[in-house]
N, C-alpha and C positions, 0 to 999 in steps of 0.2 A: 504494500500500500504506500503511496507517493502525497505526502503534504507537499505544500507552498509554504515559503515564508515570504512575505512579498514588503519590501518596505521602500517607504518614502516621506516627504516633506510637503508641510502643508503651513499656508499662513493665513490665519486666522484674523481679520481683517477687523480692529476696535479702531473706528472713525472717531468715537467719543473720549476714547482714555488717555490720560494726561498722565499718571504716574501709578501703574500698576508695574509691580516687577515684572522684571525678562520684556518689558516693551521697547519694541525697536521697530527701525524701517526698515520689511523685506520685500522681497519683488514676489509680485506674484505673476504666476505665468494665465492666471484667467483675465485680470486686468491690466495684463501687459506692461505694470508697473511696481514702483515700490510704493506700501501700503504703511502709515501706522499698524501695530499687531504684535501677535506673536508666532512664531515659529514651532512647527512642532514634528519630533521625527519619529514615525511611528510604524510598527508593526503590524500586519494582519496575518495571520494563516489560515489556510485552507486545507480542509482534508474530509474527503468523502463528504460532498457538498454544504460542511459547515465552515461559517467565518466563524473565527475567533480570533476576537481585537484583544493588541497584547496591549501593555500599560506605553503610554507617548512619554516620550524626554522633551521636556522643554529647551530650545534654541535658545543660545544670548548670544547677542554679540561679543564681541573681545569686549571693546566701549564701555560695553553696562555688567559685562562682570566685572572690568579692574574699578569700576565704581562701586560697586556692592562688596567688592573685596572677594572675590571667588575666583575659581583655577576656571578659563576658560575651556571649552571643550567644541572640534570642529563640528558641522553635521557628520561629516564619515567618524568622526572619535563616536557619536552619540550611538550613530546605525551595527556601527562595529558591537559596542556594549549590546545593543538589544539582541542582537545574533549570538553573541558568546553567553549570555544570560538563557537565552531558548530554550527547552527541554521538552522533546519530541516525544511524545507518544510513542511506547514501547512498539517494535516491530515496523513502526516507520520509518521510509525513506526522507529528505525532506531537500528541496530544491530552494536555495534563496533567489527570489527577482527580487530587483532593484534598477531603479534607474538608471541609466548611463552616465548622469555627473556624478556617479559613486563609483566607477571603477578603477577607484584608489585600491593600490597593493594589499593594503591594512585591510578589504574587506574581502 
């Protein structure tokens, strides 16, 4: 039997937030631009026609972590963690997709 682990990034588009933490400007590719928002890099698997959403890492910029005072982390550092964290259903196989701007070594 063959899961998926299919992961990608998503920006969550807050026009009205002024200072919520992790807010930053990221591009999104539905409005062709960069958004107020947040960032978020997340997991789904598939197997024998069920999703199951894994838990999302929140994106920061460099910027607004060395403000909050935290270790920055890339999206590929994030996708990376959510892949090594995974644990597959015994006797499954499990195939990662991922987008093409993730075809960093590290993943």
């Amino acid at each position: 039997m063959t899961g998926y682990l299919i992961g990608d990034d998503s920006t969550m588009h807050k026009p009205k937030g002024r200072q919520m933490q992790g807010l930053g400007c990221h591009y999104s590719s539905t409005a062709q631009q960069p958004l107020p928002g947040h960032s978020l890099v997340a997991m789904l698997y598939v197997v024998l026609g069920r999703r199951c959403v894994q838990a999302p890492h929140l994106y920061e910029q460099q910027a607004s972590c060395e403000r909050a005072g935290g270790r920055f982390q890339s999206k590929v550092d994030l996708l990376v963690q959510l892949i090594a964290a995974f644990v597959p259903p015994a006797g499954t196989g499990t195939h990662v997709l991922v987008d093409s701007r993730y075809s960093a070594k590290k993943v």
